[in-house]
N, C-alpha and C positions, 0 to 999 in steps of 0.2 A: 504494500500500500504506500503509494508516493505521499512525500511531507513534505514542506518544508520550516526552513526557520524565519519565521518572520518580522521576529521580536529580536534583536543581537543579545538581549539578556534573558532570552529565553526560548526558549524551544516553542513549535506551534507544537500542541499535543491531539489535535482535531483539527480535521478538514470538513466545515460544516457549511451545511446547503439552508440558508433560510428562506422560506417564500409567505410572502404577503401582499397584496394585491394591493395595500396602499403603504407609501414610504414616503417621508420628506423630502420634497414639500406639496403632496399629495396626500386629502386625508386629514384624520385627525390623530386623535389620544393614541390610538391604536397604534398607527405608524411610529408615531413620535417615541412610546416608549419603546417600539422595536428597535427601532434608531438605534436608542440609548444603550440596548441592551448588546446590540450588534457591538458599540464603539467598547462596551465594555470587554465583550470576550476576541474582539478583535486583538485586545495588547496579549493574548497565551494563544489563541487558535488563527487558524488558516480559514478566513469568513466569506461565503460570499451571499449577496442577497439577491433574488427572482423576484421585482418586481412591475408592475407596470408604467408604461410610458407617455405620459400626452405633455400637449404644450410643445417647447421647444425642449424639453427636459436631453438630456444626450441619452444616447441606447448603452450607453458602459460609461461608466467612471470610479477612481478611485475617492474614498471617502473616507475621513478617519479610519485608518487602516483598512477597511471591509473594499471587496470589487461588488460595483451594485451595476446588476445589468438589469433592464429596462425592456421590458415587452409592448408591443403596440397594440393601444385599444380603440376601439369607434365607440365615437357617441360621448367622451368626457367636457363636458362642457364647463368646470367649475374645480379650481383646486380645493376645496374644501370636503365637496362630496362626489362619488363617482353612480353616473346613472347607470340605467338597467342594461342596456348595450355594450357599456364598456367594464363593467362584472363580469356578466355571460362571455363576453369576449377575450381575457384575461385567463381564461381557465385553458381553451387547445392551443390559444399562443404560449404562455408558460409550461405546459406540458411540452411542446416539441420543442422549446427552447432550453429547456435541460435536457433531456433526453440526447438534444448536439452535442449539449455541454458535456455529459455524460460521457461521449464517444472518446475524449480527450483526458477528462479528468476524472479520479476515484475520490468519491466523498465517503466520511464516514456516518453520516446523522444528517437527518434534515428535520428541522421546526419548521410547521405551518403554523403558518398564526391566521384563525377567523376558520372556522367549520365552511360557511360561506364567505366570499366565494374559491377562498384560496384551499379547503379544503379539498377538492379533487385531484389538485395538483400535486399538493406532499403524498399524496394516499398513491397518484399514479407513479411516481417517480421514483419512492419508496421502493415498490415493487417492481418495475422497473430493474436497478440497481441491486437489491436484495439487501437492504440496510433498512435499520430503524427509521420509525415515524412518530415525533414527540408532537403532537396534537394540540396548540395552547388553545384554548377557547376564550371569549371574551367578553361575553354576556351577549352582547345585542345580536350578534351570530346565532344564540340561543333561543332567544326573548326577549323582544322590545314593546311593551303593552301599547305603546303610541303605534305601532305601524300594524295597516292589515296583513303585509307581507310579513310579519314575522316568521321565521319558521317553525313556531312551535302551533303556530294554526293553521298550519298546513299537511295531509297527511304523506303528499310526496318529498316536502322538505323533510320532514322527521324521518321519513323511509331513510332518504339518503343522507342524513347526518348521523342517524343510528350505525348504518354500516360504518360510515368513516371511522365514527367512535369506538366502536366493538374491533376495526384492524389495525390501531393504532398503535405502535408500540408504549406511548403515555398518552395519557390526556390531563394536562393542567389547566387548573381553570384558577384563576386571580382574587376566586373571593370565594365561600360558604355559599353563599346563594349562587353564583353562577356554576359553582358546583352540586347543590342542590337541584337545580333546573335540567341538569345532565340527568338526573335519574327520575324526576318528575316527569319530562317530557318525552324523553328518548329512548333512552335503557337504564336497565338498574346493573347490567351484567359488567359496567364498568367501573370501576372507583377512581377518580381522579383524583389527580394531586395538589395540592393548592397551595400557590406560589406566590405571594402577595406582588403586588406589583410595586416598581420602586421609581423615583422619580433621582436627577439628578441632582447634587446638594446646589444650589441657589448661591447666588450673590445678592445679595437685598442692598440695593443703594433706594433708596425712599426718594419719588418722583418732589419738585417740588410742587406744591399744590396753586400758588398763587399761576404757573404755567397752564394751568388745567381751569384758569377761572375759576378756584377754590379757597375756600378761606381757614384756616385752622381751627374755628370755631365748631366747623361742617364735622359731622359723623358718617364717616361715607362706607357706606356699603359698597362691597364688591361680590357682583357672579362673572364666571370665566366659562365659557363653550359656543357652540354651534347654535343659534340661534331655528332653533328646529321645535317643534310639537313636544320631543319626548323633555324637552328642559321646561316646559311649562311656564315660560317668561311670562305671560299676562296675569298670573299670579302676584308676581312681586311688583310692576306693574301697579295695578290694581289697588297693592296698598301702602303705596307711596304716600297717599294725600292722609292718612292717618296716623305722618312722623313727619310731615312737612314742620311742625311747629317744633320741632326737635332737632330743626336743622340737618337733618338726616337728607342725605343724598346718595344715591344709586348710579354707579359707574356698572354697565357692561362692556365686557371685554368679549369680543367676537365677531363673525357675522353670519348669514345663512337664509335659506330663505322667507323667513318670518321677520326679517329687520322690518321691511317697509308698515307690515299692520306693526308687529308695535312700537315704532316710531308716530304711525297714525292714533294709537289707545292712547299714549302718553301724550300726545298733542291735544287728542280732545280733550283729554282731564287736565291741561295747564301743566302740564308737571316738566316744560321743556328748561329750566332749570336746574331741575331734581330729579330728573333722568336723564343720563348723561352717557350716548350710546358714543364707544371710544373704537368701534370698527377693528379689526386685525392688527394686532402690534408682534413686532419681535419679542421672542422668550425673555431678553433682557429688560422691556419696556415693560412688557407683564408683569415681570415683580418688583420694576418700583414704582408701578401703579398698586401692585398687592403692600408694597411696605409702606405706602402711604395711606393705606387704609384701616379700617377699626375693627369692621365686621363681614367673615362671608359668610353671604345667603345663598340658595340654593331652593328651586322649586321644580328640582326635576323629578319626575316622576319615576324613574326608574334609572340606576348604573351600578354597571356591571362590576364596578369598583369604585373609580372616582378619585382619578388622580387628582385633577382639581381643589379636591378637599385638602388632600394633602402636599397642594402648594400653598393654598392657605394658611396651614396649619407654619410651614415651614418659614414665613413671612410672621407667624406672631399672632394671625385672627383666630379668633372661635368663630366655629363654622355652626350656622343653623341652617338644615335641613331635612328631610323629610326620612321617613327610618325603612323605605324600602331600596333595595338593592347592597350591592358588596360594601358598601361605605358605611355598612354597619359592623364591619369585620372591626374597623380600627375607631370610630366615633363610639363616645358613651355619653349618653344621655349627663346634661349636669358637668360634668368633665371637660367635653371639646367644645362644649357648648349643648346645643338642644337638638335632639332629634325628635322631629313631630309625626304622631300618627300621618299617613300619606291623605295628602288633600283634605287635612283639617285646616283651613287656611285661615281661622278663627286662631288658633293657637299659634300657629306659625307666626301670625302678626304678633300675637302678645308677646311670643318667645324675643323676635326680633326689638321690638321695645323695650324688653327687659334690657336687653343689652345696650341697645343707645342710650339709654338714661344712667344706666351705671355704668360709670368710667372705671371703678375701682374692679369690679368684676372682670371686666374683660380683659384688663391687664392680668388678671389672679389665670382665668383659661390662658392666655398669650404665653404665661411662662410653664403651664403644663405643656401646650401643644408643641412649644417647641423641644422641651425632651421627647415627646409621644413619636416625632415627627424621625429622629434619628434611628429609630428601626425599618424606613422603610425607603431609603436611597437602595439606590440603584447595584449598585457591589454584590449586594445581599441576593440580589435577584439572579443577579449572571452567577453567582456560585452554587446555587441552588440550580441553576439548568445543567451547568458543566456537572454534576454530580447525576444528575437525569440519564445526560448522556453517555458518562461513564458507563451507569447501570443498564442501559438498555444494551448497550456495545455486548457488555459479561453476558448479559442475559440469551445475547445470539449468538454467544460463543465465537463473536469478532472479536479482532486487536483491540484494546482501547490504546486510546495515547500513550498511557505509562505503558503497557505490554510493549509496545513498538518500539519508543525510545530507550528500553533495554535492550530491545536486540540490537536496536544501531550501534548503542556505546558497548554490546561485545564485538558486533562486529568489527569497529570502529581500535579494538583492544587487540 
């Protein structure tokens, strides 16, 4: 099995195939922390990443150590999200674009990440090659209550998610519930592994506020995502004009395509002061708009985990939101702040007020969440996969890395 070294202070000890059908700067949370995960195990292993291509994006490039090769999709009209033409089409382009790749190179492991749509492709290539297949799952891939497409309300999606999952060498899923959801919806013949997700540790430089047309007196609320149905923004929204008098103002970070109505909800209720839509910013502007802020809110209806939260957390705010999905794994009620029965919006406001009026409180959560917040950077994540794929390697009676890099240094002797 060819290797090489790609690290001068270290041996690569795996040659790994990752595929995901969205990658930076396509896509969201999902890519992003794949991103991270790739730059991670890129400084000890030989990385490459299968994913797709629109825009002018290039077909191959190197990237923080990883080769990221780029497959062509029809029908991507938006970097943010990818439509139904360019998923479906993503899946026999990346199949016969490893399978090339194959011809030339021996990989030891491949992670799919997403059941849909990039699930076909790890499960064909896998097979394929005759190598393991680590299966991450990610919630919405699962179950997303906002879309009719989900595929847990589908009887041909669950067909063919069940198989993926049932031939998988692992299946990890990022949180309790999206691991619970695997045996609610799919099978129960599989037990996944659950691998928290981790975010990259931050630099927090705190934006100035009077640049933002803000005053220090302001209590400013922050939510961070995709402005889409499943975040439930007209929620928060909605009960703006019942913290107006509290100086409370609402920064979102994002865009998608529910900007326009609720930039129109917030216009007819006056609140174009006190809702403050700050459209797409780089990772760096993100957290020092998050370190200039007090409190994150949160009216999404369902996630799979919720990085999000735990950027929050890692800027200092106690996060209030709602207590369905993975972002119950690491939130506790009273602790990071409040987690509210789902779509009590009665309570979510009081929660939310409790916290703009006490200044001493939220300081008291700010200094828990930032200890809370240190268990779950990114390191933690990549050594937990690298141990995955060790075991799956033992498991098929392949080389792992250390088996191999013994025999080089005796052959080598």
């Amino acid at each position: 099995m060819w290797r090489h070294r790609a690290n001068p202070t270290g041996p690569a000890n795996m040659k790994i195939l990752i595929c995901n059908y969205e990658y930076p700067p396509l896509g969201g949370g999902g890519g992003v922390v794949t991103a991270q995960l790739v730059e991670q195990l890129a400084k000890r292993h030989d990385v490459t990443v299968l994913t797709s291509k629109a825009f002018d994006l290039p077909e191959e490039q190197q990237e923080n150590g990883a080769r990221i090769i780029r497959v062509p999709v029809f029908g991507r009209t938006k970097k943010a999200a990818g439509s139904l033409p360019s998923l479906l089409s993503y899946v026999p382009a990346a199949i016969k674009r490893g399978k090339a790749l194959m011809k030339t190179e021996r990989f030891d492991v491949i992670n799919t990440h997403f059941a849909v749509p990039t699930g076909p492709v790890g499960d064909a290539l896998a097979g394929h090659a005759g190598i393991p297949n680590i299966l991450s799952v990610h919630g919405g891939d699962l179950y997303d209550p906002s879309k009719w497409m989900s595929p847990h309300r589908h009887w041909i999606l669950r067909r063919l998610i069940r198989g993926l999952l049932r031939r998988a060498d692992r299946v990890v899923g990022q949180s309790k519930n999206t691991n619970a959801n695997v045996g609610t919806y799919y099978t129960k013949d599989v037990e996944p592994v659950l691998v928290p997700l981790g975010i990259e540790r931050p630099t927090i430089r705190p934006a100035d506020r009077q640049a933002y047309g803000l005053s220090d007196d302001d209590v400013l609320l922050v939510t961070v995502g995709r402005l889409v149905a499943r975040k439930g923004l007209t929620q928060l929204v909605q009960l703006m004009p019942e913290l107006t008098g509290q100086r409370a103002k609402l920064l979102v970070i994002g865009t998608g395509p529910e900007e326009a109505m609720l930039k129109a909800e917030s216009a007819e209720r006056g609140l174009d002061e006190h809702v403050r839509f700050l459209g797409a910013l780089t990772d760096q502007e993100k957290f020092d708009v998050l370190g200039m802020s007090d409190l994150y809110v949160s009216s999404s209806q369902h996630e799979g985990f919720g990085l999000v939260f735990l950027e929050g957390m890692a800027a200092g705010l106690p996060v209030v939101c709602y207590d369905h999905g993975g972002q119950t794994d690491f939130l506790v009620d009273g602790e990071t702040g409040y987690l509210v029965r789902l779509n009590d919006k009665e309570t979510l406001a009081r929660r939310i007020r409790d916290l703009v009026i006490d200044g001493a409180l939220r300081q008291k959560i700010a200094e828990n969440n930032r200890a809370l917040v240190e268990r779950y950077f990114i390191e933690s994540m990549a050594q937990a996969y690298e141990a995955l794929f060790d075991k799956a390697l033992r498991e098929r009676g392949l080389p792992t890395g250390s088996d191999t890099l013994k025999a080089d240094d005796r052959q080598a002797a």
